[in-house]
C-alpha positions in Angstrom: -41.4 14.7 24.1 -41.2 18.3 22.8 -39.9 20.7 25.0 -42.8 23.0 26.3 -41.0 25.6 28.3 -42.2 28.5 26.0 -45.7 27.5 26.4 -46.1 27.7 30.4 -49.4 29.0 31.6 -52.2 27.4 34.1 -54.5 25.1 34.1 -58.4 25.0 35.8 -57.0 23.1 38.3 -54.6 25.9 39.7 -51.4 23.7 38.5 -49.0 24.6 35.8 -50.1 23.6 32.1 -48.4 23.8 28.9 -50.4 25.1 25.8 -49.7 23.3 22.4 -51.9 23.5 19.2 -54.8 21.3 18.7 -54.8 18.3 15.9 -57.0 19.1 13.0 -59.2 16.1 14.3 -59.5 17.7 17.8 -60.4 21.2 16.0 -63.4 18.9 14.0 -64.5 17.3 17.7 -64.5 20.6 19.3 -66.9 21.8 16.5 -69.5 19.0 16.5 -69.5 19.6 20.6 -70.5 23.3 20.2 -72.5 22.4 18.0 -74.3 19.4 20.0 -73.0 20.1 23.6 -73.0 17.4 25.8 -73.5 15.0 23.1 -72.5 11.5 24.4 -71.9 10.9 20.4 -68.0 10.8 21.2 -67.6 8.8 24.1 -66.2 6.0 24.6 -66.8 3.3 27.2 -64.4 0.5 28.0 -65.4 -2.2 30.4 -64.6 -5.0 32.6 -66.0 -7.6 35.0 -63.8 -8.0 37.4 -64.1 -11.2 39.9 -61.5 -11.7 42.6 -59.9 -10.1 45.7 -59.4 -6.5 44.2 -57.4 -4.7 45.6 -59.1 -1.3 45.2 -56.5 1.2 46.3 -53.9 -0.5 44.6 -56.3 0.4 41.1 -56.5 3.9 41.8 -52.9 4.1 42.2 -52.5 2.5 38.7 -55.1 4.6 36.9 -52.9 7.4 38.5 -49.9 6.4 36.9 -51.4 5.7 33.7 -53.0 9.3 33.3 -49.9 10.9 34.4 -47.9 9.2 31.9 -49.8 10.1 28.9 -50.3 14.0 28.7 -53.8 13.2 26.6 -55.6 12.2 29.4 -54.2 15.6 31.6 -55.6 17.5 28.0 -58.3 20.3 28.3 -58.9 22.7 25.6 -59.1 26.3 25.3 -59.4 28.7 22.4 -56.3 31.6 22.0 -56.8 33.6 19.2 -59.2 32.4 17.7 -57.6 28.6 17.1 -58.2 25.4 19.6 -55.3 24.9 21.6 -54.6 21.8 23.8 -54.0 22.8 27.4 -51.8 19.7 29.4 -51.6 20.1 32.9 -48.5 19.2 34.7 -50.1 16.5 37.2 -53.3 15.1 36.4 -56.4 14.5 38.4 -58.2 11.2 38.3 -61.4 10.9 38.8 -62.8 7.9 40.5 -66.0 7.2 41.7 -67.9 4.3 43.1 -71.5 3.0 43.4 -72.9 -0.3 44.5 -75.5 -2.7 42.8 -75.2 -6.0 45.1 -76.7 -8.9 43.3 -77.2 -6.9 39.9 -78.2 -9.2 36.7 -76.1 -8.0 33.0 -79.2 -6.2 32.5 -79.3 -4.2 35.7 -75.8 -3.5 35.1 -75.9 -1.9 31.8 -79.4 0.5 33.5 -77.1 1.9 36.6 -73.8 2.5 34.0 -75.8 3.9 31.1 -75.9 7.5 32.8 -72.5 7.5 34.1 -71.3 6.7 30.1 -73.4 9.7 29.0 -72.8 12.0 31.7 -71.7 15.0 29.7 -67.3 16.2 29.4 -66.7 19.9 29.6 -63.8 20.0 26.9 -62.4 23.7 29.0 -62.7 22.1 32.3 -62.3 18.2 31.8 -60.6 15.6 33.1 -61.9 13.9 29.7 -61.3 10.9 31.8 -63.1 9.2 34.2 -63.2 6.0 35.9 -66.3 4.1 37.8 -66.3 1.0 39.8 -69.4 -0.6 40.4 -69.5 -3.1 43.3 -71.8 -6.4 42.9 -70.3 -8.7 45.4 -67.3 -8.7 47.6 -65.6 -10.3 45.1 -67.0 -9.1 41.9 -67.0 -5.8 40.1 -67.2 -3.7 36.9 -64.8 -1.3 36.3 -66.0 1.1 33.8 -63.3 4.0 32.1 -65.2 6.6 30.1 -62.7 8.5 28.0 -63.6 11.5 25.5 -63.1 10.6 22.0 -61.1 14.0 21.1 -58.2 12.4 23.7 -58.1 8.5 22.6 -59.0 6.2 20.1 -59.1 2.6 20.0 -55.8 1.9 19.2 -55.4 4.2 22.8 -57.5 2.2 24.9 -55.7 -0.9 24.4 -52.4 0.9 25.6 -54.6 2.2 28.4 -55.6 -1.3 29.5 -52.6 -3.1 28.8 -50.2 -0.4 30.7 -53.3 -0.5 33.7 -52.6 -4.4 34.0 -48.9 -3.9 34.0 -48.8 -1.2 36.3 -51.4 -3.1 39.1 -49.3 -6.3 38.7 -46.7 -4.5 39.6 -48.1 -2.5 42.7 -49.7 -5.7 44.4 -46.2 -7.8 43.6 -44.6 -4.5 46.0 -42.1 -3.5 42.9 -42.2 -1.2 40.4 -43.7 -1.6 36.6 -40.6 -0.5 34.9 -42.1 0.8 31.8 -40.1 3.3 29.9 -41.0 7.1 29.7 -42.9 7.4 26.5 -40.8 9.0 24.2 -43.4 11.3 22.4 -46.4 12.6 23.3 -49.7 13.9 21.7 -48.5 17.6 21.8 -45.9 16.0 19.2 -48.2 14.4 16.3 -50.1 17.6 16.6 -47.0 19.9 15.8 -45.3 17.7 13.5 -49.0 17.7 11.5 -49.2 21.5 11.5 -45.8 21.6 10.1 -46.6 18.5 7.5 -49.4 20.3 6.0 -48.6 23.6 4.5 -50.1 25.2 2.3 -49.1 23.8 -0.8 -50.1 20.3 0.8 -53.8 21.6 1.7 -54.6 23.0 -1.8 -53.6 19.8 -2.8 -55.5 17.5 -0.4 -58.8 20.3 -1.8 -58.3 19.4 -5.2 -58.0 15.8 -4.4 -61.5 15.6 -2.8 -62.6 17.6 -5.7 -61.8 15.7 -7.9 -62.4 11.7 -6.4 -65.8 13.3 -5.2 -67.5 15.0 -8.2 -70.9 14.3 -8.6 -71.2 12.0 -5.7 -74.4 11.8 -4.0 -75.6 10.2 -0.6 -77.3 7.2 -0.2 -80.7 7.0 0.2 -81.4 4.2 2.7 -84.8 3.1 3.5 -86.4 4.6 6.3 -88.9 3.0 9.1 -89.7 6.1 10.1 -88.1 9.9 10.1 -85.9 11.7 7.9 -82.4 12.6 8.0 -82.8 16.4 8.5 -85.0 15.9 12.1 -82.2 12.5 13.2 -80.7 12.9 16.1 -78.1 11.2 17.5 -79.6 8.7 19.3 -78.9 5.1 18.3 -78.4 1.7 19.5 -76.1 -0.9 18.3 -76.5 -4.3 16.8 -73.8 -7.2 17.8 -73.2 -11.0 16.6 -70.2 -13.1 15.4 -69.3 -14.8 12.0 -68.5 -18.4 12.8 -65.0 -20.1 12.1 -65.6 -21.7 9.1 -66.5 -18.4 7.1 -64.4 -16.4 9.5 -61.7 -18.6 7.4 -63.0 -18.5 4.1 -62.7 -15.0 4.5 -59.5 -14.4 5.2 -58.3 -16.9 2.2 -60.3 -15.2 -0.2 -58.2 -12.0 1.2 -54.9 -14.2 0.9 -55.8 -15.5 -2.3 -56.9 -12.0 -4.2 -54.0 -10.3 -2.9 -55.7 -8.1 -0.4 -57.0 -7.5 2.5 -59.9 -8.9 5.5 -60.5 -4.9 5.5 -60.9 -5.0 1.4 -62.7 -7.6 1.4 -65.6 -6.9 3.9 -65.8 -3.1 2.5 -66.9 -4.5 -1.1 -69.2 -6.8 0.2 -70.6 -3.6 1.7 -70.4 -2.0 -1.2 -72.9 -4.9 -2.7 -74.9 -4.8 0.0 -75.5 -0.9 -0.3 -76.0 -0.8 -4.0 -79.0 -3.8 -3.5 -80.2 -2.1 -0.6 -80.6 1.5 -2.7 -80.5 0.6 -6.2 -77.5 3.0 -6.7 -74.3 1.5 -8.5 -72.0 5.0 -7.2 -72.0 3.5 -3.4 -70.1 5.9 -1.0 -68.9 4.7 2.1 -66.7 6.7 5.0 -63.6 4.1 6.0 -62.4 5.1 9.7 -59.2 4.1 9.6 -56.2 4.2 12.3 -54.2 7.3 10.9 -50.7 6.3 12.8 -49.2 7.0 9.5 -45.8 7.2 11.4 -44.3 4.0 13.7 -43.1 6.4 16.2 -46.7 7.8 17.1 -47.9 3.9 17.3 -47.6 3.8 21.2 -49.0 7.3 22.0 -52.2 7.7 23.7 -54.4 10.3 21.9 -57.3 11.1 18.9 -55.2 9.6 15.5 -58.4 8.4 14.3 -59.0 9.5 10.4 -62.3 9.3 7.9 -61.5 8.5 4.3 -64.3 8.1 1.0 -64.4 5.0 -0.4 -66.4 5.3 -3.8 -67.5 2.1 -6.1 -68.9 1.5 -8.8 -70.9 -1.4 -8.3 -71.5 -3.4 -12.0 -73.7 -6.3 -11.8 -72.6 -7.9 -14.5 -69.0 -8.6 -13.3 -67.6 -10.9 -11.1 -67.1 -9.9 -7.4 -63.7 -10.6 -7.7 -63.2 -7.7 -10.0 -65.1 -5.3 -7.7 -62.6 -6.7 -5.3 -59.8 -5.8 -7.2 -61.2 -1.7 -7.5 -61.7 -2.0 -3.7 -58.1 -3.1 -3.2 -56.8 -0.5 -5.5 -59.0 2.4 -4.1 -58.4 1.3 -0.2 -54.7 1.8 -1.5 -55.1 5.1 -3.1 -56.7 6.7 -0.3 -54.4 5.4 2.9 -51.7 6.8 0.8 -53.6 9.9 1.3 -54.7 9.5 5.0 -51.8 12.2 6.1 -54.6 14.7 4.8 -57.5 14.5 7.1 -60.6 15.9 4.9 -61.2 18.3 7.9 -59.0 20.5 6.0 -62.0 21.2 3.8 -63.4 24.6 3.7 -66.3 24.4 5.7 -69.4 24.3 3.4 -67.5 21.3 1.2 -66.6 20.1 4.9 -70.4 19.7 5.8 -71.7 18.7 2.3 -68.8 16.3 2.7 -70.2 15.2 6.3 -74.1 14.7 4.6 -72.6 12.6 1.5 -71.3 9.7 4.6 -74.7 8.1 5.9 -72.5 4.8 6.4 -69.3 3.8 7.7 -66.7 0.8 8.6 -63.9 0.2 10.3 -61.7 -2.8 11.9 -61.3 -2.2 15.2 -57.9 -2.9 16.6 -57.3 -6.6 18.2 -58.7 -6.5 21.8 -56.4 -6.4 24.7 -57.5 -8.2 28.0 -57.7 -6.7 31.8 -55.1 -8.4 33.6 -55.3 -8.3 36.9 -53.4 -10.5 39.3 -55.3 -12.7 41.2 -58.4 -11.9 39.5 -60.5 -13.0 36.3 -61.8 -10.4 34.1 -63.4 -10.2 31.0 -64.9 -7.5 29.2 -68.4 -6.1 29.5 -70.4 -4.6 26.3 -71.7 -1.4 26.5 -73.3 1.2 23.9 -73.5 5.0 24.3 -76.7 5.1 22.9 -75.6 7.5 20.6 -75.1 7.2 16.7 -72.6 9.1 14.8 -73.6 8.0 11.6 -77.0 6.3 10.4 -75.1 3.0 9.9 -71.6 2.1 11.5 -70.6 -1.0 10.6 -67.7 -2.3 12.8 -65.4 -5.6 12.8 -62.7 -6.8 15.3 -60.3 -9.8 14.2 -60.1 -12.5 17.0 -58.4 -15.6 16.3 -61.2 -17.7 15.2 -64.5 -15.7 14.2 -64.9 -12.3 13.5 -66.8 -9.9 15.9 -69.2 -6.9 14.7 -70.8 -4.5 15.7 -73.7 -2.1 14.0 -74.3 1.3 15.7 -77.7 2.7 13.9 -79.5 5.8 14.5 -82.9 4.8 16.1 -85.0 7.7 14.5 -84.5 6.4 11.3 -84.4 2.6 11.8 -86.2 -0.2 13.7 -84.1 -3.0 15.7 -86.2 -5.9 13.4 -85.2 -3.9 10.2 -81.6 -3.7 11.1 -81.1 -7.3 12.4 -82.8 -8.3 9.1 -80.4 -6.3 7.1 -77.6 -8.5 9.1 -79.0 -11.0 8.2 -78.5 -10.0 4.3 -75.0 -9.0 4.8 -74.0 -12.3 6.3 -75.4 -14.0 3.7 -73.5 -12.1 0.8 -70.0 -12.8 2.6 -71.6 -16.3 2.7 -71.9 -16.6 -0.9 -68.4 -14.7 -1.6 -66.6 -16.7 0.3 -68.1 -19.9 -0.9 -67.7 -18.5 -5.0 -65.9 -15.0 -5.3 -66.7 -15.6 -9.1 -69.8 -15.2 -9.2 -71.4 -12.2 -11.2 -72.7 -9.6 -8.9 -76.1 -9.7 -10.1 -76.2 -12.9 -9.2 -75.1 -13.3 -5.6 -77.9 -14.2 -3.0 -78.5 -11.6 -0.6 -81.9 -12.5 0.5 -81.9 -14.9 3.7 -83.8 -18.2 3.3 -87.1 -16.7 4.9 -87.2 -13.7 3.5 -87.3 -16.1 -0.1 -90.0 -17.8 1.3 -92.0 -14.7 2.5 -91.7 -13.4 -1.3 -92.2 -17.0 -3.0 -94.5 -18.6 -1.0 -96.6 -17.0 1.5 -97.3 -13.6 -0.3 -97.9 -15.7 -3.6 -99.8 -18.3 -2.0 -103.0 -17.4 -3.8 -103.1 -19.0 -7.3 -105.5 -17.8 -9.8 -105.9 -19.2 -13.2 -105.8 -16.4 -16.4 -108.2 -16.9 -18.9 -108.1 -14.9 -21.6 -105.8 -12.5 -23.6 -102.6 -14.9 -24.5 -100.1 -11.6 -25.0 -100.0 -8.4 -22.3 -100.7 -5.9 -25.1 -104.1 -7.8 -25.9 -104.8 -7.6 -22.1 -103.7 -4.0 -22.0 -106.1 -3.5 -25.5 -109.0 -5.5 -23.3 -108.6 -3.0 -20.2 -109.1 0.0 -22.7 -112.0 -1.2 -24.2 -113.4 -1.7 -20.6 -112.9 1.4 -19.4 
């Protein structure tokens, strides 16, 4: 950890705090939350079902430990200058609070800890982390950690939970955890990336953009209802499971091409999108981890990073070739992921900000509760917020592979969205079963939406008499009329 003695001052709290400069990704959340405040847009909820003798106090005392050893989650932020500076306090506070919902159904749950997710942070005041427990039975609970996005990512939360588990083991075996002081913090990637991009770097990374974003344009999905100018950020989110078998077929097409499960489910996109608008220049934001560095893998803060994926989608190739421009772009750009685009003037910043209506990410492997003497296992829940009007997002397990679809709900209706899931399952589908095939010629359309086009609104059959050609028909109608 980097030595903060020059930058002593005080935090909210009355304590010491030492003042470090804020990331460039921080410096982008702090904008959108004066410009939206108390947007739940940017939290993130993790949760558990916990069922078992809990011991309670022994969980506070972990979360304790845990914030206390990574300085993000002691992080407030404060403006000197006129530039964001993170502001770590010496001991952090945890915030812990309890409520009781004996006998609630999944249902119930999710009501009573929807307004605890979206219970607005104060980025000056913070903590930006807070912990609820939610008591159903004796033995059986939900513990629920709400964490601002500008102090963790995903990548974060599983150190959270897997150093929570190791730490409450430890406290209900009577020893200690023995876990090894982190040896960087936060404060550290943010220096070391002020001093990584000078200058020279950032009139670089501008003319980069430039130049892989000339004449670009966003896509124009098909509305239910709304326009993009009035959206807000509400939104809901979409979930289901690709089975085994194609989970498999997947990951040998990957193996086979020479790429990627990431590659591969980001074209597919790509052909999705391009059916979906009739636009062959498909632009798609790819939120991708951003630990550029091994040393910064274990640290506990916001690494997270968007980059432009742009494809030219040609239905008269195979997919396999599409696959190959994927690959080679995916490359090209996480080769530039040291260069955040937030380093964009402002005005290409925001235009840069319209042109990504959709996104994707994998979402790091997830990482279990362990709790001795108790089962756990983890509990969905949504913000309902959108942060982009489509957010399409994959997690590896062993055997199938998870998603997720975060839409905004101005602009799109639940049976719309679940029938576009429907279309995209069916392209990886057809990929995986012939990566050959021309583009044009994929299936994309489900089984009964084939029906609904052949059959039952064609189901009237009237027989032509008459003109044999269309231009004698067309020559008939003007004589008519």
């Amino acid at each position: 950890m980097m030595d903060p003695e020059a930058n002593v001052g005080t935090s909210d709290a009355g304590g010491e705090a030492f003042v470090f400069p804020a990331s460039f990704g921080q410096e982008l959340l702090w904008l959108y939350e004066q410009l939206q405040p108390g947007t739940p847009a940017y939290h993130i909820p993790v949760a558990f079902r916990i069922r078992g003798p809990l011991d309670v106090d022994g969980l506070k005392a972990s979360l304790a430990d845990v914030v206390q050893r990574h300085e993000a989650l002691r992080t407030t932020f404060a403006q000197e200058g006129g530039q964001l500076v993170q502001v770590v306090a010496a001991q952090g506070s945890l915030v812990f609070s309890e409520g009781d919902a004996a006998g609630a159904d999944d249902e119930e749950i999710r009501r009573i800890l929807a307004p605890v997710i979206r219970t607005p942070f104060v980025l000056e005041r913070g903590p930006l982390f807070r912990v609820h427990l939610l008591r159903i039975a004796p033995q059986d609970h939900v513990l629920l950690l709400t964490i601002h996005h500008i102090v963790s990512d995903g990548i974060s939360n599983g150190i959270i939970v897997r150093e929570l588990s190791e730490f409450y083991t430890a406290k209900v075996a009577g020893r200690s955890a023995g876990l090894a002081e982190p040896e960087l913090q936060y404060a550290d990637y943010s220096v070391w990336q002020r001093e990584f991009l000078t200058d020279t770097v950032r009139e670089r990374q501008r003319a980069y953009w430039q130049e892989r974003l000339e004449g670009a344009q966003p896509l124009d999905l098909p509305r239910d209802r709304g326009g993009y100018q009035r959206a807000s950020t509400d939104g809901s989110v979409f979930r289901w499971s690709l089975p085994a078998a194609l989970t498999e077929g997947l990951r040998q097409l990957a193996g086979g091409s020479g790429t990627t499960l990431f590659a591969v489910l980001s074209a597919a996109l790509s052909v999705w999108l391009s059916r979906l608008t009739s636009r062959d220049d498909v632009v798609i934001g790819l939120l991708v981890s951003g630990r550029t560095r091994p040393e910064f893998e274990d640290v506990v803060g916001f690494f997270v990073n968007t980059l432009v994926l742009r494809a030219e989608v040609n239905r008269q190739e195979r997919f396999l070739d599409l696959l190959g421009q994927v690959r080679d772009s995916v490359r090209q750009l996480l080769s530039h992921q040291d260069t955040p685009f937030q380093l964009l003037p402002g005005a290409e910043r925001e235009a840069l900000a319209e042109l990504l209506r959709v996104s994707f990410a994998m979402q790091p492997s997830f990482v279990p509760l362990a709790l001795a003497g108790c089962h756990t296992e983890p509990v969905l829940l949504s913000t309902g917020s959108a942060r982009f009007d489509l957010t399409f997002l994959a997690t590896e397990r062993d055997d199938s592979l998870d998603f997720e679809l975060e839409y905004k709900a101005d602009l799109f209706k639940a049976s719309t969205v679940e029938r576009w899931v429907d279309q995209y399952t069916r392209l990886l589908e057809a990929v995986a079963a012939n990566p050959a095939t021309t583009i044009g010629e994929l299936p994309v359309l489900t089984p009964q939406e084939r029906h609904t086009l052949l059959v039952e609104w064609n189901a009237t059959q009237v027989e032509v008499t008459g003109p044999a050609t269309i231009t004698e028909a067309f020559e008939a109608a003007v004589a008519r009329t």
